[in-house]
Every structure is written in structure tokens, then in C-alpha cells.
Backbone as a ProteinNet text record, in pm:
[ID]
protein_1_A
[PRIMARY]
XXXXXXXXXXXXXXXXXXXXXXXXXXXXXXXXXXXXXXXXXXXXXXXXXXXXXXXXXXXXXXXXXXXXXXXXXXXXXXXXXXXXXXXXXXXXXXXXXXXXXXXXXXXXXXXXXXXXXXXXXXXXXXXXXXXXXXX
[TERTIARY]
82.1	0	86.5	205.8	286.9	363.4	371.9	405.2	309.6	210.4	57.7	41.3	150	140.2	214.7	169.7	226.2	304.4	486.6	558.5	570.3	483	463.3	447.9	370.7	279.5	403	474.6	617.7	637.3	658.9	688.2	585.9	468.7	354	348.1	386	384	487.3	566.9	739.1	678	614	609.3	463.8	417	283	374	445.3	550.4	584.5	671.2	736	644.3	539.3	406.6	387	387	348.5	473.9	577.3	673.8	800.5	779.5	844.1	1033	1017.5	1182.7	1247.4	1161.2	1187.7	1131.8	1169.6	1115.9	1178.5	1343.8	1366	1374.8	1485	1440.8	1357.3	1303.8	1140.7	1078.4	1040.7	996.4	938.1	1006.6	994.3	1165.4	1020.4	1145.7	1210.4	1141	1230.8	1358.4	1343.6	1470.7	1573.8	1586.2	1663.4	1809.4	1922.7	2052.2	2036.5	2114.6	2151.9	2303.8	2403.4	2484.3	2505.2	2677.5	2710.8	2842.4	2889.7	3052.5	3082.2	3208.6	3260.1	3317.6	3246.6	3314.1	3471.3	3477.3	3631.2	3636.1	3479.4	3442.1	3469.7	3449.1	3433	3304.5	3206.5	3069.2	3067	2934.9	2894.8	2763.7	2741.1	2671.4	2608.1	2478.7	2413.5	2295.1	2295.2	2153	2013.4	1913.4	1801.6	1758.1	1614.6	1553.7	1439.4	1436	1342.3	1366.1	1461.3	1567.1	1562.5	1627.9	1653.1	1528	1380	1241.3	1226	1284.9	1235.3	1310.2	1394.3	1521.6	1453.6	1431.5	1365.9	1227.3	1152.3	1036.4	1101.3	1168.8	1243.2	1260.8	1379.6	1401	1282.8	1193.3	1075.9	961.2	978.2	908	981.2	1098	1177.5	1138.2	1123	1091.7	947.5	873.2	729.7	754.5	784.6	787.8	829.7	924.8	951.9	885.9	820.4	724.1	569.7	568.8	456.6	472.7	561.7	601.9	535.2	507.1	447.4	301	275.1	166	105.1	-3.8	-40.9	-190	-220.8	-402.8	-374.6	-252.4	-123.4	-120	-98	-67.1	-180.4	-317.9	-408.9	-456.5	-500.1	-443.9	-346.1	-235.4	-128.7	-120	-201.4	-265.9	-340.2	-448.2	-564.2	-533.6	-405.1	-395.3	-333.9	-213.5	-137.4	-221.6	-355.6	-414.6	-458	-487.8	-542.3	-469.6	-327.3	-191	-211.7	-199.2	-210	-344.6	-439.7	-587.9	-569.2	-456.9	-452.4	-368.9	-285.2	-181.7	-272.7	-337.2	-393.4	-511.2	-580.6	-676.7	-628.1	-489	-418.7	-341.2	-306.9	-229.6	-353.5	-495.1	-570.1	-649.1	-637.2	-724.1	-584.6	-523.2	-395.8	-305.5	-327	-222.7	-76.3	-16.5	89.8	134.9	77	115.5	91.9	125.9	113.8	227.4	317.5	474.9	529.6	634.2	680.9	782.7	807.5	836.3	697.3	641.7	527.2	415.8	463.9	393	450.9	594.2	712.2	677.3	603.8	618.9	480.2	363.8	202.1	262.3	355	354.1	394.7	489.8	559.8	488.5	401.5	258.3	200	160.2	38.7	144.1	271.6	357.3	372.7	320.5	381.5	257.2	148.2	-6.7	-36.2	33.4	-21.7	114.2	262.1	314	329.5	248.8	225.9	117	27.4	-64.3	-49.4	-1.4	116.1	190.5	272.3	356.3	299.3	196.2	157.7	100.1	2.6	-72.7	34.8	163.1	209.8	306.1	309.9	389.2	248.6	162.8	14.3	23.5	3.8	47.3	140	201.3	325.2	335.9	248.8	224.4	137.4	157.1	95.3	131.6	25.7	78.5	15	49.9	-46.3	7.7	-93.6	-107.1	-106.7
-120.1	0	126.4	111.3	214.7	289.8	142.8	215.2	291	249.1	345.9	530.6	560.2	661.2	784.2	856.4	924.7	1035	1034.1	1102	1272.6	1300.3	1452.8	1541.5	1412.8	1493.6	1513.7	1510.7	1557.2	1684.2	1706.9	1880.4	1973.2	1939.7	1937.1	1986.6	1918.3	1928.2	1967.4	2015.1	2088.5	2278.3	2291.3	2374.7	2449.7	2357.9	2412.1	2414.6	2396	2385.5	2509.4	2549.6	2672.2	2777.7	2797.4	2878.5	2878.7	2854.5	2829.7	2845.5	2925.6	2977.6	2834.3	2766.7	2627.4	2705.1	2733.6	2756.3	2874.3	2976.5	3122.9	3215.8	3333.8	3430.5	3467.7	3442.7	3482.1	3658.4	3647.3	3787.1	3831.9	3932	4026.5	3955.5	3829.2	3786.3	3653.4	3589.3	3475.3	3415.7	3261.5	3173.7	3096.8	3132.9	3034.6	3087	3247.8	3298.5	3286.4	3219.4	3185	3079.3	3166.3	3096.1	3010.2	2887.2	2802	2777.2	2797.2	2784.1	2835.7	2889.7	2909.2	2933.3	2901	2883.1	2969.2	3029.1	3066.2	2925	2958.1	2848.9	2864.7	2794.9	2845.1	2948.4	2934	3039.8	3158.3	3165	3336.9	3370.1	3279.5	3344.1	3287	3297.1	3252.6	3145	3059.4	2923.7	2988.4	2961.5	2976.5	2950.1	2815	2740.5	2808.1	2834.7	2910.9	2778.5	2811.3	2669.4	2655.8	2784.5	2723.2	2618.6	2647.3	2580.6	2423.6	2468.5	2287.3	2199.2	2289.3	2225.1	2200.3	2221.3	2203	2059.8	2111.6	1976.7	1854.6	1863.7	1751.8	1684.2	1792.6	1773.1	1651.2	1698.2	1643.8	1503.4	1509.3	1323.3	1273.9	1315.6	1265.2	1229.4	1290.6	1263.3	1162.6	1172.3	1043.9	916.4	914.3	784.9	771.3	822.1	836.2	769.4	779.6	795.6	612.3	557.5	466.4	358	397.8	338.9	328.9	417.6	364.1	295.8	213.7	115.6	20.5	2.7	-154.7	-129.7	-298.3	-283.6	-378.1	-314.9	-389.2	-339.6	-343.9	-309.5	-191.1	-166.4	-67.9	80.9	25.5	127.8	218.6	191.7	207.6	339.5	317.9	354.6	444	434.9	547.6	669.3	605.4	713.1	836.1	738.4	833.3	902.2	838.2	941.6	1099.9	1040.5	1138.7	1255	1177.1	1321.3	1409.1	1318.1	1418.3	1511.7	1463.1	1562	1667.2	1678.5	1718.6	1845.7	1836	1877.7	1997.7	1908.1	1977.9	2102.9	2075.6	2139.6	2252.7	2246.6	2329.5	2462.4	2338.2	2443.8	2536.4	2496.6	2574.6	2674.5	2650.1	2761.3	2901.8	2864	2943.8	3037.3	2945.1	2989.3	3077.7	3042.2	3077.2	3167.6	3275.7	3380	3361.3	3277.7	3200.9	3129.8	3090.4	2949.1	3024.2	3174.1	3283.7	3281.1	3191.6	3176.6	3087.6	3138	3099.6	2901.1	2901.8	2754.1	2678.1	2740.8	2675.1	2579.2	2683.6	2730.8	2591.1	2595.4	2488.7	2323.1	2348.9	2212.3	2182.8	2297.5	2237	2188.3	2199.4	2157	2062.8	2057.9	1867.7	1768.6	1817.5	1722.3	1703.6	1769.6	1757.1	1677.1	1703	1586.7	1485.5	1498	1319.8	1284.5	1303.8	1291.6	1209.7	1272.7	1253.8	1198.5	1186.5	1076	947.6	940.2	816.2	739.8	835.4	732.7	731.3	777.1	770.4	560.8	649.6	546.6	374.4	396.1	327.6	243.2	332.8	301	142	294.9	170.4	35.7	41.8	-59.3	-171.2	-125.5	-228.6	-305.2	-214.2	-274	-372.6	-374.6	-495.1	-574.3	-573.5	-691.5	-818.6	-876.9	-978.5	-1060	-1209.9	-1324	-1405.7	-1493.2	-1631.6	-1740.1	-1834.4	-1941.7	-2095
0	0	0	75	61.9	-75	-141	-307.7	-399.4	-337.6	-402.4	-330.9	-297.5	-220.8	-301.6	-368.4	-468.1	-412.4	-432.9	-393.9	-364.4	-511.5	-516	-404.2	-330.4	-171.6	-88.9	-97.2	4.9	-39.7	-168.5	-197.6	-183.8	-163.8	-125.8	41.5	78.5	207.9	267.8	231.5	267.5	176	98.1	57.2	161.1	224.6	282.3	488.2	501.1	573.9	582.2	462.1	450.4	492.5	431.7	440.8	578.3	637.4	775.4	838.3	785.3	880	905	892	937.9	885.2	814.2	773	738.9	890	845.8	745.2	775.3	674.1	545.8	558.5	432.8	407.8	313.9	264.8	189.6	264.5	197.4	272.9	337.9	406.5	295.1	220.5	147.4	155.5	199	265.8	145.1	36.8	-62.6	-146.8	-108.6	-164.9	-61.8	70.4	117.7	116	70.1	44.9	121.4	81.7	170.7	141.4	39.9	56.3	-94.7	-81.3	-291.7	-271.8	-365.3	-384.3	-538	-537.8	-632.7	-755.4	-871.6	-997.3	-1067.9	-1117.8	-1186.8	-1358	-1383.6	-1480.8	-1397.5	-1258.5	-1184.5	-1137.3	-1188	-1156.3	-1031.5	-959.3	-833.5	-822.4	-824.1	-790.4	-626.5	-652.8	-537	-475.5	-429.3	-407.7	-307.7	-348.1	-249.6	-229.5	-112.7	-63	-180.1	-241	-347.7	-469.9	-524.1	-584	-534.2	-426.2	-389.9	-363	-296.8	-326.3	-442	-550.2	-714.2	-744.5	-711.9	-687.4	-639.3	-538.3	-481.9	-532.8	-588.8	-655.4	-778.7	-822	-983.8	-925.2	-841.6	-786.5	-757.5	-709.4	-662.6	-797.5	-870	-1070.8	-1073.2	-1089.2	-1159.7	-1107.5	-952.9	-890.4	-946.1	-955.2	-998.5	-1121.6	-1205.6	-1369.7	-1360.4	-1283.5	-1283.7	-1184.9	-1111.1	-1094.8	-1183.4	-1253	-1323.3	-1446.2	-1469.8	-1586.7	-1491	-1367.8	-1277.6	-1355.9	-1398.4	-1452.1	-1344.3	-1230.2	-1129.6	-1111.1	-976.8	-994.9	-865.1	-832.3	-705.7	-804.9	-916.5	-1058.2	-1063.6	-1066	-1099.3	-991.9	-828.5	-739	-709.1	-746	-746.7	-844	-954.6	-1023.2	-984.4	-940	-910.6	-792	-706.5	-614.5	-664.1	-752.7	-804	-887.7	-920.1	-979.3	-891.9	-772.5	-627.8	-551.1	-609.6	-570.9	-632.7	-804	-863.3	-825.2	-826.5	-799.3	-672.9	-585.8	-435.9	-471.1	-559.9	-555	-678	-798.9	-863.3	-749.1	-714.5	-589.5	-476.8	-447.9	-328.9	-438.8	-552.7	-572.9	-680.9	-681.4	-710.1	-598.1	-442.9	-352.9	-236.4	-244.7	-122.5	-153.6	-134.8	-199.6	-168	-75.9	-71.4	-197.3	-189.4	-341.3	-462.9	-467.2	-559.1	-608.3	-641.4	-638.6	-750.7	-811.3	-913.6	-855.1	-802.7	-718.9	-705.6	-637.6	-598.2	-746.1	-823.9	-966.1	-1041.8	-1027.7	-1076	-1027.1	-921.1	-859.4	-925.7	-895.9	-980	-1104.2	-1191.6	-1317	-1333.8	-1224	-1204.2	-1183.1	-1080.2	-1054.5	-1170.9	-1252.3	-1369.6	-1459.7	-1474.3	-1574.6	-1521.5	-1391.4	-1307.3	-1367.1	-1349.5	-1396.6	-1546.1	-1617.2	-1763.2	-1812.4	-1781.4	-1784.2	-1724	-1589.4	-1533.9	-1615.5	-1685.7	-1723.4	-1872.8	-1968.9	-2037.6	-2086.8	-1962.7	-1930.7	-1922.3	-1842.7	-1784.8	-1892.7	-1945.6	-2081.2	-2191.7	-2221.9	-2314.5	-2243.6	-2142.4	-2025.2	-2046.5	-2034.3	-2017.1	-2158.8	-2290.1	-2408.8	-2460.2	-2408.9	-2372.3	-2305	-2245.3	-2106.7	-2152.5	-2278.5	-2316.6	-2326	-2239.3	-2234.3	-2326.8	-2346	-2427.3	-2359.2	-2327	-2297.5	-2373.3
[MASK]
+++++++++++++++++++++++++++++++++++++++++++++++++++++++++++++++++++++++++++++++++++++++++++++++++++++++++++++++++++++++++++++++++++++++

């Protein structure tokens, strides 16, 4: 039951976290433009990770595991779908109703959801197509 649990909902819930103060204010008082660390390159420029950034980041590893889980052609598949559209859904309705989730990250991650969405089932689709036995 636990693999039916669609990953998205972590950035999801780290981003509704933030909102709620969980990781400071940040400058201007947004916590996602908050450095977390940056180093000088050997081009000269400057590399410099915000927490928004690295929530996007994490969003991404978290698609990928998605994406590869929905090649399982199971009745788990099916299920993890329909949750992921509910991610998806949560994440569309909070960023129309919540003037928080008024945010270009926030914005980044609804779109990841809706591609986890329509490439899981996608995916899924032609993984099923191939799944033929004969007896």
C-alpha cells in the first residue's frame, strides 16, 4: 500500500511547511529565496543554491521515482494514479485559492505534478500494451 502513495505529496507538504513559517522568513519575508549555501566556480561566476531551488530539486528526484514506478503494470498502478491526480488537484486548488502558493516555485512544482499525472498514465498506458501473455 505504501508504493501506491504518490511522492509529489512531500513537496507538497514541505512547501505548505514553509508557508506556515516552518523555515523562516527569508528575505522580503519569502522563505524560498533563502541561500543556503554558494561557492565561487572556476568560470568566476557565483553558484548559489536558495531553498526554493533545492524544493524544485527535490520535486524532480521525486518525478523520476514516480515515472519509474509507473512502468508496474499492477491493480497498485491504478491507485497510485488516481492518487497522483489528487496531488495534482490539491496542488492546482491551493495555488488558485492561497495567496501564498502565488509563487513561481510553488507554480514549478504544480507543473511537475500535472507531468507526473499525464506521464504516469502515459507510461503506464504503453507498459500495459506490452504486457501480453499467451497461454
Amino acid at each position: 500500500m505504501l508504493k501506491s502513495i504518490p511522492l509529489m505529496i512531500v513537496p507538497f507538504i514541505l512547501y505548505n511547511l514553509g508557508l506556515a513559517g516552518f523555515f523562516g522568513d527569508g528575505p522580503n519575508g519569502d522563505p524560498w529565496q533563502t541561500e543556503l549555501f554558494s561557492f565561487r566556480m572556476m568560470s568566476g561566476g557565483t553558484f548559489s543554491m536558495t531553498l526554493g531551488i533545492l524544493m524544485i530539486v527535490i520535486a524532480l528526484l521525486f518525478f523520476f521515482v514516480e515515472i519509474v514506478k509507473a512502468t508496474r503494470t499492477s491493480n497498485a498502478s491504478v491507485i497510485d494514479h488516481l492518487l497522483s491526480t489528487f496531488v495534482f488537484v490539491a496542488f492546482l486548488v491551493q495555488f488558485l485559492l492561497v495567496q501564498g502558493a502565488a509563487h513561481p516555485v510553488f507554480f514549478v512544482l504544480m507543473v511537475i505534478a500535472l507531468i507526473d499525472v499525464l506521464a504516469g498514465f502515459s507510461v503506464s498506458l504503453r507498459a500495459a500494451g506490452r504486457d501480453i501473455s499467451f497461454n
